[in-house]
C-alpha positions in Angstrom: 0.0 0.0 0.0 1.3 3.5 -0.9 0.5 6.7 1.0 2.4 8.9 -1.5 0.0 9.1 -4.2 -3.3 8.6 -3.9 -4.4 7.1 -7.2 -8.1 6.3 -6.5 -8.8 9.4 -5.4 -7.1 11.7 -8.3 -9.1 9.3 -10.4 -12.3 10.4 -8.6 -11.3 13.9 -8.9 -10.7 13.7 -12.5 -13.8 12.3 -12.9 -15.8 14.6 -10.9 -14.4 18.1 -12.9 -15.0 16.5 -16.1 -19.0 15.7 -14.8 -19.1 19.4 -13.0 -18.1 20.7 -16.5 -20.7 19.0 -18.6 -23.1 19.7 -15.7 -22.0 23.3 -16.0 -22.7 23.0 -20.0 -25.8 21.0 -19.6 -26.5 23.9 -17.2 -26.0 27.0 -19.8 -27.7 25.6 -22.5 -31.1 25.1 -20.5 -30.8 28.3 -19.0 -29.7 30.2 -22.3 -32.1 27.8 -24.6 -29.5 27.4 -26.8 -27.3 24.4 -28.0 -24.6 27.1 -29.5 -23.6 29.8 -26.5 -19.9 29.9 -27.7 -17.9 28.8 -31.0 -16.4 25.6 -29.0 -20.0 24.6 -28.6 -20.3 24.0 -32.8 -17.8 25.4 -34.8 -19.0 24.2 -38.0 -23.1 25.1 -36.5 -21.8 28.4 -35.5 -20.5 29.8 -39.0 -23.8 28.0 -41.0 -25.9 29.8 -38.1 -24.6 33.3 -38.5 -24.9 33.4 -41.9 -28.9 32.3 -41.6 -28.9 35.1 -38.8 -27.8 37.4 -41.7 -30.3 36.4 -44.1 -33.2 36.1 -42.1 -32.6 39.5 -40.0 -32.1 40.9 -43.8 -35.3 38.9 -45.2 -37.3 40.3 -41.9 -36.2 43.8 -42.9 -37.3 43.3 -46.7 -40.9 42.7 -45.6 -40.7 45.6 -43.6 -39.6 47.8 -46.8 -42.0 45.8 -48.7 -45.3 46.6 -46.3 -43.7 50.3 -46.4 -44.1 50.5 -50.0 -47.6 48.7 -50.2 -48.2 51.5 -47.1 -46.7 54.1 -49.7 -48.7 53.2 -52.7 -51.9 53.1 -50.4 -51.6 56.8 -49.4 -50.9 57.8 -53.0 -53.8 55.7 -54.6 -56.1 57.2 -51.9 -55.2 60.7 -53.1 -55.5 60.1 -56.6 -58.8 58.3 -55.9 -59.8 61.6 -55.0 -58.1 63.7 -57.5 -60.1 60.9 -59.9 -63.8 62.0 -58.1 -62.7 65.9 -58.8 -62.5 65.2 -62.2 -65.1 63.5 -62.8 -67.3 66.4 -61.0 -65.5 68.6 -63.5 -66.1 66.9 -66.4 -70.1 66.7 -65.0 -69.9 70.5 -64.8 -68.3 70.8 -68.3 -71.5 68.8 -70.0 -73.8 70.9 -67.7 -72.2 73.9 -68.9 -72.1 72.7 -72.5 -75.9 72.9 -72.2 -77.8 75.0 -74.2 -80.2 75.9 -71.6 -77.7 76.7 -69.3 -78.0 80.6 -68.4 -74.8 82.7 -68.4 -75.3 83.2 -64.6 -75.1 79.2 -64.6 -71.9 78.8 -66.1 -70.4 81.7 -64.4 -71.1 79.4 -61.0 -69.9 76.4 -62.5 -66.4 78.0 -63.7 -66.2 79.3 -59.8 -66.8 75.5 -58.8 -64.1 74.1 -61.9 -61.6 76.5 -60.3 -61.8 75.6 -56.8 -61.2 71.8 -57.8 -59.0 72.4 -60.3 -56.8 74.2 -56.8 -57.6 71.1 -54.7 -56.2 68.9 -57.4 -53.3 70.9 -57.1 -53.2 71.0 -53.0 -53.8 67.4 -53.1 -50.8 66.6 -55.6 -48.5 68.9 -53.5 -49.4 68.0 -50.0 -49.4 64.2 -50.5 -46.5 63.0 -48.7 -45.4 59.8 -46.9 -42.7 59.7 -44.6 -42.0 63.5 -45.7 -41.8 62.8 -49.2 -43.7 64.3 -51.9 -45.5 61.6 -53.7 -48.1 63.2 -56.4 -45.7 66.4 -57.8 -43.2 64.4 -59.5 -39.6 64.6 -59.3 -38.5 68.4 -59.4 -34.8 68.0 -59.8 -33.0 69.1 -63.2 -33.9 66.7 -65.9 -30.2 65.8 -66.4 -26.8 66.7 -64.7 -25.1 66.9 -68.5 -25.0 69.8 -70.4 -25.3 68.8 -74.4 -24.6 70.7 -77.6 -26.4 69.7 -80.7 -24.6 68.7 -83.9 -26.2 68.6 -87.7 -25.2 67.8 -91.1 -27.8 70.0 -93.1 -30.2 72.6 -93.2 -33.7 72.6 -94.0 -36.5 73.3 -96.2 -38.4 76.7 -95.2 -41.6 78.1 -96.3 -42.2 82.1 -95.9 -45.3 83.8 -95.7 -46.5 87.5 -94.9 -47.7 88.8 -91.4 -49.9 92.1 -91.5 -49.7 93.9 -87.9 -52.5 95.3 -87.9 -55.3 92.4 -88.0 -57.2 91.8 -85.2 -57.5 88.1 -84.5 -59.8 86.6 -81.5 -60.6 82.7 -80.3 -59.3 81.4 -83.9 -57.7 77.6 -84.3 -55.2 76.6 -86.7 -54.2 73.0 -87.4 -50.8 72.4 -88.0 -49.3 68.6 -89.2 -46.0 68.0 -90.0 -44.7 64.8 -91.1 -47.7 63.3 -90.0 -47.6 64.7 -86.4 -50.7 67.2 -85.9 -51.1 69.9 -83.4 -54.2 72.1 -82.6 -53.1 76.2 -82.1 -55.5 78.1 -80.4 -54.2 82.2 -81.5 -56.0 84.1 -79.1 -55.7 87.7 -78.9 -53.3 88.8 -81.2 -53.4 92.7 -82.3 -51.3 95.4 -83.2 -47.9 95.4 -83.1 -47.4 92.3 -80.6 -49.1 90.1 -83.6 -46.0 88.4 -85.4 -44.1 87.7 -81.7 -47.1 86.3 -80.6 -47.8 84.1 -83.4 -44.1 83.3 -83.1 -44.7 82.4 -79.6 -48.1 80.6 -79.9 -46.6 78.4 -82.8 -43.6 77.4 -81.5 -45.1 76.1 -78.2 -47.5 74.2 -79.5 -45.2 72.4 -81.6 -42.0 72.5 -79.3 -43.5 68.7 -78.4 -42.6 67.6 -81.9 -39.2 68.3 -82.4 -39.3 68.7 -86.2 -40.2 71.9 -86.7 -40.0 75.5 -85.6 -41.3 79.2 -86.6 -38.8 82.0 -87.0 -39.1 85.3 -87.7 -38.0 86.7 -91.0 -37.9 90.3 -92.2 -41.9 90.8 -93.6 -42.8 87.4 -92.7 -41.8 84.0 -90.9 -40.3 81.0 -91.7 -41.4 77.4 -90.7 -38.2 75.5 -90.8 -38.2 71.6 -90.2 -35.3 69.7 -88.7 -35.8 66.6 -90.9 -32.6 66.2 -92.3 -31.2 64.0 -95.8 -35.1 63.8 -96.7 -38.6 65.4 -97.4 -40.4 67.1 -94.9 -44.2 67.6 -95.0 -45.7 70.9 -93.2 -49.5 71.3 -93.9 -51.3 74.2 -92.1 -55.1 74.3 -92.2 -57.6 76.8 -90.0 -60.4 79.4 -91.1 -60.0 81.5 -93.8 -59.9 84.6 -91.5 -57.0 83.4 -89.5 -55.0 81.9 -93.0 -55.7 84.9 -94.7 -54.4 87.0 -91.7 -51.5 85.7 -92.1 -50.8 85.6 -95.9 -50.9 82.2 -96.0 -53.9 80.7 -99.0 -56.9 79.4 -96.8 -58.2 76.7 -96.0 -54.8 75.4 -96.2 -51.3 75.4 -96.8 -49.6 72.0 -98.0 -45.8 72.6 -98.1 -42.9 69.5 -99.1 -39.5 70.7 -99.7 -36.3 68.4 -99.4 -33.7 68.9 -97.1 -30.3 70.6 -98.4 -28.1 68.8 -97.0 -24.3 69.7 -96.0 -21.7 66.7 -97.2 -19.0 68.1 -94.7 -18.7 66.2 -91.5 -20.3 67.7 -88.5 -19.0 67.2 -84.8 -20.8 67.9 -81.0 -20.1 67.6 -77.8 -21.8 66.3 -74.5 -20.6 67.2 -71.3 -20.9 65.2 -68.2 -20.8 67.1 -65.1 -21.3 64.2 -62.9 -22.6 61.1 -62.8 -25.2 59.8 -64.9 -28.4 58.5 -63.0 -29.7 55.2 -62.4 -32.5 55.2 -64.9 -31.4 57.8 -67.2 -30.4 57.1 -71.2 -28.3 58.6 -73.7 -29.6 58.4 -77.1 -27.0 58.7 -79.8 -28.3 57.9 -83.2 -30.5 55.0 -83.4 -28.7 53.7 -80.3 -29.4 54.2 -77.2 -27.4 53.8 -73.9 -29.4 53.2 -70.5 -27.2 53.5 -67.5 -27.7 51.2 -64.3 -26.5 50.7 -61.0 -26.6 46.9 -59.8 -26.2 47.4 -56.5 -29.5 48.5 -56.8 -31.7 46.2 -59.1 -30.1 44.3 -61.9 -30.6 45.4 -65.6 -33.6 44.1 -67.5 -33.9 45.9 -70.4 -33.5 46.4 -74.1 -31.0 48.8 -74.5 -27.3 49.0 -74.5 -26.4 49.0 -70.5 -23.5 50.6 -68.9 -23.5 49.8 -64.8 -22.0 53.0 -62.9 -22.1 50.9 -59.5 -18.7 51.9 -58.4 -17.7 54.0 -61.4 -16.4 57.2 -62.0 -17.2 60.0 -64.7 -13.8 58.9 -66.4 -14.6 55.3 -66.5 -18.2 56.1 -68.2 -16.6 58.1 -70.8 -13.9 55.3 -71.6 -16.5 52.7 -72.3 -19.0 54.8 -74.6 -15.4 55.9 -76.1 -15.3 52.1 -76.6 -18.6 51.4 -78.1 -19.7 51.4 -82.1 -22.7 53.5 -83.1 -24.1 53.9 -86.5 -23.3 57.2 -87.9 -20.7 58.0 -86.0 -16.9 57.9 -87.3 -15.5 58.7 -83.8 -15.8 59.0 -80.0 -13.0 61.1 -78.9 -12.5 62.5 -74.8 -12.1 66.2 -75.5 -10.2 67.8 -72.6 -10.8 71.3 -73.6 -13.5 73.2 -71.2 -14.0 76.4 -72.5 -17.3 77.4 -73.0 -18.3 74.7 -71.0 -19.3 74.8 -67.2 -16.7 74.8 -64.9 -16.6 71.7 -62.6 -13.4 70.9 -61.8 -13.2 67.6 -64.3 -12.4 68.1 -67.5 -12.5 64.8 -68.3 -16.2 65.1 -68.7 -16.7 65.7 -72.4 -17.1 64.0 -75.1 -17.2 64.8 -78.8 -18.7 62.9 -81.2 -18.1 63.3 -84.8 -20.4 62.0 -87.9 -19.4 59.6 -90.6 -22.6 59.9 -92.5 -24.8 62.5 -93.9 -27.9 62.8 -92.4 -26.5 62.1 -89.2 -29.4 65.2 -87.7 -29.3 68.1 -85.4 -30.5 66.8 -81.6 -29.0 63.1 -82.5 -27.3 63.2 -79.6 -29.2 63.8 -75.9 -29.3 62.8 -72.6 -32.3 62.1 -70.6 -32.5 62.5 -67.0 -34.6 62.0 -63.8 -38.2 61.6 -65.2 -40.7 63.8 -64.0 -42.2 61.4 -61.6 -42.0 60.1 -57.6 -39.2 57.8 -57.7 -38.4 55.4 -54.8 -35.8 52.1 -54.7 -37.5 50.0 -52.4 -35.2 47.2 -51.1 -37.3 44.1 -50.9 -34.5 41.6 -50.5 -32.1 40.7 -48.0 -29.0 41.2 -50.8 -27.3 43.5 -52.9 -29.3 44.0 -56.4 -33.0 42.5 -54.8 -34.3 46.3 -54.8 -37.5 47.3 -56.5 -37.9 50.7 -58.5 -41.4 52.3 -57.9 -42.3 55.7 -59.6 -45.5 57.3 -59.1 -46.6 59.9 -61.9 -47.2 63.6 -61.3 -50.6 64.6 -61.1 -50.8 68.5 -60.5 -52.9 70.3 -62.9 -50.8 71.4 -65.3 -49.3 67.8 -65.6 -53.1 66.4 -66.3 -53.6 69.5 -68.6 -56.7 71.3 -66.8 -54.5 74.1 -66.1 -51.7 76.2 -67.8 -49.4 79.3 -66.5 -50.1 80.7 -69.4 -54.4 81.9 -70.1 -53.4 81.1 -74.3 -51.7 77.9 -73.6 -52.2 74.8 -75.7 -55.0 72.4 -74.5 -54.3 69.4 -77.0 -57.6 69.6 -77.7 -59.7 72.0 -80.4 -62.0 74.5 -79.4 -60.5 73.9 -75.5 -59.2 77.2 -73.5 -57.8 78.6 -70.3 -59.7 81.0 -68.4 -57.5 84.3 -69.2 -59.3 86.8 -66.5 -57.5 87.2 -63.6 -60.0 86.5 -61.1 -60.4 83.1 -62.6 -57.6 81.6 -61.9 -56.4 78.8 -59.9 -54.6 78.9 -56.6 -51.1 78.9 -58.0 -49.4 75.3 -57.0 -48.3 73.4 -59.7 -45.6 75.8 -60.7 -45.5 78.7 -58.1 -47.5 81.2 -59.7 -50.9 81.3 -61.1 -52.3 78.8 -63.1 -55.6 79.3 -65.4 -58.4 76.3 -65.2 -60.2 75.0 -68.3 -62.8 77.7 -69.4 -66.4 76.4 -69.3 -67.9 79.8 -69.1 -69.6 79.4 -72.5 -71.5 76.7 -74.4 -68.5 76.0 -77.2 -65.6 75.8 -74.7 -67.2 73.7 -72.7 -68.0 71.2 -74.7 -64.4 70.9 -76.2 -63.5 70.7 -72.5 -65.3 67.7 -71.9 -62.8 65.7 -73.8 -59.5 67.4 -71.9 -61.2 66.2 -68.5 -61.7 62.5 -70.4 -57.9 62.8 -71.4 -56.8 63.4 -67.6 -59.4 60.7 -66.3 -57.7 58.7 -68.2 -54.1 59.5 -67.2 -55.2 59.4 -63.6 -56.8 55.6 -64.3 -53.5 54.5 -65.9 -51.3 55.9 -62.9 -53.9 54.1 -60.4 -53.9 51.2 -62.4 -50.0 51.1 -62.2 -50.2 51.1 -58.7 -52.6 48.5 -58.2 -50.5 46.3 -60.0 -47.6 46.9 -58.5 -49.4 46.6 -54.9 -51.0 43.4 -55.8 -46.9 42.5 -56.4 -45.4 43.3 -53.7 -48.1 42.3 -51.2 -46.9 38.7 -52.8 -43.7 39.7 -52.4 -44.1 39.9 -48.6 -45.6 36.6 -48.4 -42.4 34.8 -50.1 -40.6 36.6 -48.0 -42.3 35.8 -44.6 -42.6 32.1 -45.5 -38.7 32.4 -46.9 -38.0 33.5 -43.4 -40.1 31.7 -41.6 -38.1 28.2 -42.8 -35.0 29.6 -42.5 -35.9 30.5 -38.6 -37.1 26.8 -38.4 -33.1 25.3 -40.1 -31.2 27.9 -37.7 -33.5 26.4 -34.7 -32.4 23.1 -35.5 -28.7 24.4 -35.6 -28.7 26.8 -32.7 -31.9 25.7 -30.4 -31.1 23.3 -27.2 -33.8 20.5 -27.0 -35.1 20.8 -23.7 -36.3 17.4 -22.9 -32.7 15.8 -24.2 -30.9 18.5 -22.0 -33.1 17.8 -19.2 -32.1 14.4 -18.9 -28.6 14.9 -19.4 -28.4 17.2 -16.6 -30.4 14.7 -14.5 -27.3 12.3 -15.1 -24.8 14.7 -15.0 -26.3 15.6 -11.5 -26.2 12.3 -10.5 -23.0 12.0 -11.2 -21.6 14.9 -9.8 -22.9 13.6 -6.1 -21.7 10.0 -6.8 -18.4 11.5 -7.8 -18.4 13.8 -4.6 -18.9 10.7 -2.7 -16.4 8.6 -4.4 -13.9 11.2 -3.8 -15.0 11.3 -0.3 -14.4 7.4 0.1 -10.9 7.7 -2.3 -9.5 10.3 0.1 -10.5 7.8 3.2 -8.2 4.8 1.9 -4.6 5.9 3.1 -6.0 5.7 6.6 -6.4 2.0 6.5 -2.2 1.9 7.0 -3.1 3.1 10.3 -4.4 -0.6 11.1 -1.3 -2.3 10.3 -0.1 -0.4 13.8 -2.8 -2.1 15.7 
């Protein structure tokens, strides 16, 4: 027998820490509910876990944004809901006015009613916000962040005809169609010696829409010159003989084709970036056209030719459309040179683009911006690229076209007007000054307004329409994502969960074990003192 070492009883000890430490285990997990407390626990578990923690806190957070957005869409459908009811009282008043036995007292109470909706439409598309942001008013930032000059290969054919000042013109129409492309001009007032700058004026805002034509003045006269280059360009002009004849033009109409001249030199223009193009926006160059993306916020789906500017500079744009083939174009060069160019501090902004072919026409080359619209990048994934663009349309007054800053502005519609007296005017909102409703104060005007109401009923149905859609989509999308979440919670619970009734019964043994060890111990320790007997 040995006294030194007491085997037995460092065996018993051993024993016992390593039961106190599962105990102690057994222990944390059923008082943490977890199987995984630290990465000794489940190495392996632990990574798997934390990256199903990351997905389902970012899926949890998607249906948030999602429900947000169906939330968004809600308050702006609600609005235009109303805007919708507005009009269609409008358009009610503008058949009662139409009326024939509707008394002038009648109509002048119904234009007082027309203008105080046509103001609420306005209030309503202004003050519509959610979260602080304006919903109904569009997007009211520059249209693009590049500054372009034209280039051309030709001029035109022109037409000239006589202006008298002295006629006195009132409420006449004039139909103008060029290259198939027709546009109603209301005149107006026109007398004195205002009359050929405001024919200029009426004309070239009715037709600035089209982009292929435009009135200029010319000593005695004025020219109609169309921009449709290395061709023939049809102009036809028809209105009443009293308005034609004003204007020394042949009534009932004037039916002008002329070919284009067209210059065989080459001609050059420049575009210049002074910053980043935007998500969304496009740059049309010929018959090609560039749309520019960013992935990290939605992944491109489109037709066009994509350039992503996730990550990208202004110098790394230019160098891939430098890199790209367009038809028409011999060349793509970067032109360093900013003079007469707005001063940003990069000159590396600017390109110039020089033609290889005749015909290669004036405005070829343009960039389009931010769209006049709401627009919101909803994030309804947990990942980089799973966002969602959603765009809500404008619907002030001037946008639906039953206003106008100006009381001689073009309605789209013949026979329509603005009210031009000044106390019949709507509470300035669309465009910070006063705006003129649709006239209904007599029989003729009335009627023709009944069909610019129709048009903005319309546009306000398509817009709610839109929405609809889209809430119908993402209300599905936050169903996949709550049931994506919810069996990904269920695989990280079998991972990271403790099972309770298996814990329980291993700390039940572990327990018992522990006090048998403590007792073993006890007994271990006791043994040297048996040498004591061999001194009997």
């Amino acid at each position: 027998m040995r006294i030194n070492h007491n085997i037995p009883a460092l065996n018993a000890h051993r024993i016992l820490n390593r039961n106190n430490t599962s105990a102690a285990g057994t222990m944390e997990r059923l008082s943490s509910g977890r199987r995984i407390n630290r990465a000794k626990d489940d190495a392996a578990g632990m990574a798997i876990s934390e990256k199903m923690k990351t997905q389902i806190r970012g899926l949890r957070k998607a249906s948030q944004n999602t429900l947000d957005g169906i939330s968004l869409i809600q308050t702006a459908e609600g609005a235009m809901n109303e805007v919708h009811a507005m009009l269609q009282r409008m358009r009610e008043l503008a058949v009662q006015s139409a009326n024939g036995t509707t008394t002038d007292e009648d109509r002048e109470a119904i234009q007082a009613e027309v203008n105080q909706l046509t103001s609420e439409v306005n209030r309503i598309a202004n003050g519509t916000e959610f979260n602080t942001r304006k919903l109904l008013r569009g997007n009211e930032a520059p249209d693009s962040n590049t500054f372009v000059h034209r280039m051309s290969t030709g001029t035109a054919a022109t037409v000239s005809g006589s202006i008298d000042n002295t006629i006195d013109l009132s409420a006449e129409w004039m139909t103008i169609t060029v290259d198939g492309q027709e546009r109603t001009v209301r005149l107006g007032s026109i007398n004195g010696a205002a009359t050929e700058e405001k024919m200029l004026g009426v004309l070239n805002d009715a037709l600035g829409n089209l982009g292929k034509a435009i009135f200029s003045d010319n000593t005695g006269g004025f020219e109609i010159v169309s921009t449709s280059i290395g061709g023939r360009s049809s102009i036809l002009i028809e209105g009443s003989a009293t308005a034609l004849g004003a204007y020394g033009l042949t009534p009932p109409s004037v039916n002008v084709t002329g070919t284009a001249e067209v210059d065989t030199g080459l001609a050059s223009g420049t575009i210049y970036f002074a910053g980043m193009p935007e998500h969304g926006s496009t740059l049309t160059i010929g018959d090609d056209k560039i749309e520019f993306y960013d992935s990290s916020i939605e992944p491109y789906t489109g037709s066009n030719r994509p350039i992503d500017i996730a990550g990208r500079t202004v110098d790394d744009i230019l160098d891939i459309i430098v890199a790209m083939d367009f038809a028409g174009v011999g060349s793509i060069v970067k032109d360093f040179a900013v003079e007469d160019y707005p001063n940003t501090g990069d000159s590396s902004g600017r390109l110039r683009f020089i033609a290889s072919d005749v015909g290669f026409a004036g405005q070829t080359v343009f960039l389009e911006g931010t769209p006049k619209e709401f627009v919101a990048n909803l994030q309804i994934g947990p990942n980089q690229g799973q966002g969602f663009r959603l765009s809500v349309g404008d619907i002030r007054a001037v946008q639906l076209g039953i206003s106008s800053t100006n009381p001689d502005g073009n309605t789209g519609v013949k026979g329509a007007s603005y009210v031009g007296d000044s106390k019949d005017v709507t509470d300035g909102m669309s465009a910070g000054g006063i705006e003129h409703a649709l006239n209904v104060s007599n029989e003729e005007t009335a009627a023709s307004a009944i069909t610019v109401y129709n048009n903005a009923i319309i546009k306000v149905a398509q817009l709610r329409g839109e929405l609809g859609a889209i809430q119908n989509r993402l209300e599905y999308t936050s169903a996949n994502l709550d049931n994506t979440q919810e069996n990904m919670t269920a695989a990280l619970s079998r991972i990271e969960d403790t099972d309770m009734a298996l814990e329980m019964s291993e700390y039940t043994k572990m327990n018992i074990m522990m006090q048998a060890g403590t007792s073993m111990l006890a007994q271990a320790n006791q043994m040297p003192q048996m040498v004591l007997q061999l001194l009997g």
